[in-house]
ZADO-1210 file (C-alpha; in nm, 4 decimals, padded with zeros to 6 digits):
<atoms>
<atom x="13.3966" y="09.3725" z="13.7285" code="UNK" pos="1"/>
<atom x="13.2119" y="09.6978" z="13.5699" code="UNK" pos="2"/>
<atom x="13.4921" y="09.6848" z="13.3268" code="UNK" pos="3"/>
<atom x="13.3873" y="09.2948" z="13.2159" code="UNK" pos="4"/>
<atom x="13.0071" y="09.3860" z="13.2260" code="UNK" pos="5"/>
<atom x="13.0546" y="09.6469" z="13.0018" code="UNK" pos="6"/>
<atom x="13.2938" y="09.5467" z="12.7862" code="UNK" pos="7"/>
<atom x="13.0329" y="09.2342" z="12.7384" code="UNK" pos="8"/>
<atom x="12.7699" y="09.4917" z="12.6491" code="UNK" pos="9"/>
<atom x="12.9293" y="09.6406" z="12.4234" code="UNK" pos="10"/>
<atom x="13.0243" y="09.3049" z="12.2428" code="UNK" pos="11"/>
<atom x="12.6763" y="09.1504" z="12.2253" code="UNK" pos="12"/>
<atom x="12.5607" y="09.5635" z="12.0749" code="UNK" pos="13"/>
<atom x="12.8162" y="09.4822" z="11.8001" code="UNK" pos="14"/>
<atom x="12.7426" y="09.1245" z="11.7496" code="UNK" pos="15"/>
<atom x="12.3369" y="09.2502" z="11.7150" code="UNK" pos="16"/>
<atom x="12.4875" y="09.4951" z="11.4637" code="UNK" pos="17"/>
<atom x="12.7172" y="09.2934" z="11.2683" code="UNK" pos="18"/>
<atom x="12.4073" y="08.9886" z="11.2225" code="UNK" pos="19"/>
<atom x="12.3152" y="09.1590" z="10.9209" code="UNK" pos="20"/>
<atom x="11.9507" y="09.1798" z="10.9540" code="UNK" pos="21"/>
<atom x="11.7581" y="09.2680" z="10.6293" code="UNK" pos="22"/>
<atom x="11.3961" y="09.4455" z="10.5608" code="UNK" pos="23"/>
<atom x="11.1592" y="09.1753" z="10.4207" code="UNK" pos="24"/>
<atom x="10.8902" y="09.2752" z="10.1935" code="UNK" pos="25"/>
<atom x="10.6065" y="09.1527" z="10.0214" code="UNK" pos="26"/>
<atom x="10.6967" y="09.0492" z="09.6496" code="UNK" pos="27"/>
<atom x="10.4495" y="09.0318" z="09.3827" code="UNK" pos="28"/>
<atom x="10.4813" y="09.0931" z="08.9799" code="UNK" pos="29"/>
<atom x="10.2344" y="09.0664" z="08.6675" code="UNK" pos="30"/>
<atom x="10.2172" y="08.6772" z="08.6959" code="UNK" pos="31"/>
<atom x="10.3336" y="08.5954" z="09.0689" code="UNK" pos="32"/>
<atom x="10.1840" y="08.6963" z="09.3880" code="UNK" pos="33"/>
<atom x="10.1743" y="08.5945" z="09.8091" code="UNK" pos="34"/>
<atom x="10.5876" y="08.5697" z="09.7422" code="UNK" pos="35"/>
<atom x="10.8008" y="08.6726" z="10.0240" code="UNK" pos="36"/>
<atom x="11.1879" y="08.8326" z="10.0028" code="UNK" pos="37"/>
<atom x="11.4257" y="08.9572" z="10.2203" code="UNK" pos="38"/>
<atom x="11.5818" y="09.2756" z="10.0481" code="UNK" pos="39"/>
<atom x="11.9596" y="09.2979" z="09.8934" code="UNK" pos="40"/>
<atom x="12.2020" y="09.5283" z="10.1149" code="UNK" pos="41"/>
<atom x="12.0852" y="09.8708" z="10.0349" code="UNK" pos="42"/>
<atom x="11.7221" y="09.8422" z="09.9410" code="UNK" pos="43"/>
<atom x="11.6074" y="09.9474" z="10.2611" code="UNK" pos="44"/>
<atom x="11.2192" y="10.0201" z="10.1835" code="UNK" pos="45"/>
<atom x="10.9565" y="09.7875" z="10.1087" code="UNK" pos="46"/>
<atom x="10.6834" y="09.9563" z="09.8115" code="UNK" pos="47"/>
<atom x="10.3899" y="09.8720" z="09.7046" code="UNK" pos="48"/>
<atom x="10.2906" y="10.0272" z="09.3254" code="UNK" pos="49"/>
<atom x="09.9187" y="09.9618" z="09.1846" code="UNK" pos="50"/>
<atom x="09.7650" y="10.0526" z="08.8640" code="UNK" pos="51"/>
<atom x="09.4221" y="10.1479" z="08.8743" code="UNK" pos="52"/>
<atom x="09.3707" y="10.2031" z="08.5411" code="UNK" pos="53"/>
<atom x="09.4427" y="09.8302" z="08.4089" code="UNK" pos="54"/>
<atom x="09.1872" y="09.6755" z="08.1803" code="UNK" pos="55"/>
<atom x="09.2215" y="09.3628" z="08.3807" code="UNK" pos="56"/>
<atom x="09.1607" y="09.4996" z="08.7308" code="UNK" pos="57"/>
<atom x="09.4035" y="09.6417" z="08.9696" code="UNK" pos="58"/>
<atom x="09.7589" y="09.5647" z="08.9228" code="UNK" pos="59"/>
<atom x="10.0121" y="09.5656" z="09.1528" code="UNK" pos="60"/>
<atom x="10.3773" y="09.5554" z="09.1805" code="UNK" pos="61"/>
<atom x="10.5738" y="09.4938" z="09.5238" code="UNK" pos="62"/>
<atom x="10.8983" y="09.4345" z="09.6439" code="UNK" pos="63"/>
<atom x="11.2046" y="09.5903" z="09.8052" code="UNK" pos="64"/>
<atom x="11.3820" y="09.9364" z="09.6799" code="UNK" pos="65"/>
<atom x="11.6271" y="10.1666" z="09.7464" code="UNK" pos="66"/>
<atom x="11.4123" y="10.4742" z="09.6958" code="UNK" pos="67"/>
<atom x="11.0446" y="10.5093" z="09.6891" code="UNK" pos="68"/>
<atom x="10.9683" y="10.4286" z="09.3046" code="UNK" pos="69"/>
<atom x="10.7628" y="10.7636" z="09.1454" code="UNK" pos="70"/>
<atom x="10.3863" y="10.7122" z="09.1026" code="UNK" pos="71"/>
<atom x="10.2346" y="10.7544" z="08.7227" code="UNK" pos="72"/>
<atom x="09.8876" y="10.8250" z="08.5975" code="UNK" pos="73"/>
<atom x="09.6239" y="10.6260" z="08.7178" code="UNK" pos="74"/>
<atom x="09.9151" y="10.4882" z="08.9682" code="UNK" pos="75"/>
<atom x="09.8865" y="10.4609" z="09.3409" code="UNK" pos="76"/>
<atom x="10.2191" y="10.4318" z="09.5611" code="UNK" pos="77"/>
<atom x="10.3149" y="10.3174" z="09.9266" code="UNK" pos="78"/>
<atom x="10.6533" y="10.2927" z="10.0591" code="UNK" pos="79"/>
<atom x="10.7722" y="10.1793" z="10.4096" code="UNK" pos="80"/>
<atom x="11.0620" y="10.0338" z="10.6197" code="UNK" pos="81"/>
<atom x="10.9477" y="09.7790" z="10.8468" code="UNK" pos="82"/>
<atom x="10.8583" y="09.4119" z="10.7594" code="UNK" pos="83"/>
<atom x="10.6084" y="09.2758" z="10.5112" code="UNK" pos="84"/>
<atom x="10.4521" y="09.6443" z="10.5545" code="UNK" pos="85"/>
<atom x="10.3820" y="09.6599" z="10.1621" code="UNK" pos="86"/>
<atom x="10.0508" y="09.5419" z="10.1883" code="UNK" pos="87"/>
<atom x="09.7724" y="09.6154" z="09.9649" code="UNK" pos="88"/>
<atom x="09.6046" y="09.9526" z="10.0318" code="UNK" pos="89"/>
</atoms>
């Protein structure tokens, strides 16, 4: 009986594994904001990148990544792993 109950354990661990569950993540570009996405296999950190030095106002950039994208001048960067986490600042 300990044999069954842990064998079923084990099965329903590897079931929960197998699902494939993705990070989701805010998305937002130049012309399209308030999107949602569920990453591709890999990118496994949500990121948020804003420009403070646009001539328009703050610009930002979000989505999924596979490595925390590099900030630039007048840029501001957040990355994190757990959903919709890529907030603004």
């Amino acid at each position: 009986m300990k044999t069954l109950l842990l064998s079923l354990v084990v099965m329903v661990g590897f079931v929960y594994l197998v699902s494939g569950y993705v990070l989701k993540c805010h998305k937002c570009n130049e012309t399209v904001c308030d999107l949602k996405e569920a990453c591709e296999v890999g990118k496994n950190l949500c990121f948020i990148l804003q420009n403070n030095n646009d001539t328009m106002g703050m610009q930002a950039i979000q989505g999924c990544a596979e490595t925390c994208p590099i900030a630039g001048p007048d840029q501001e960067v957040k990355c994190c792993n757990t959903d919709y986490c890529n907030s603004y600042f």
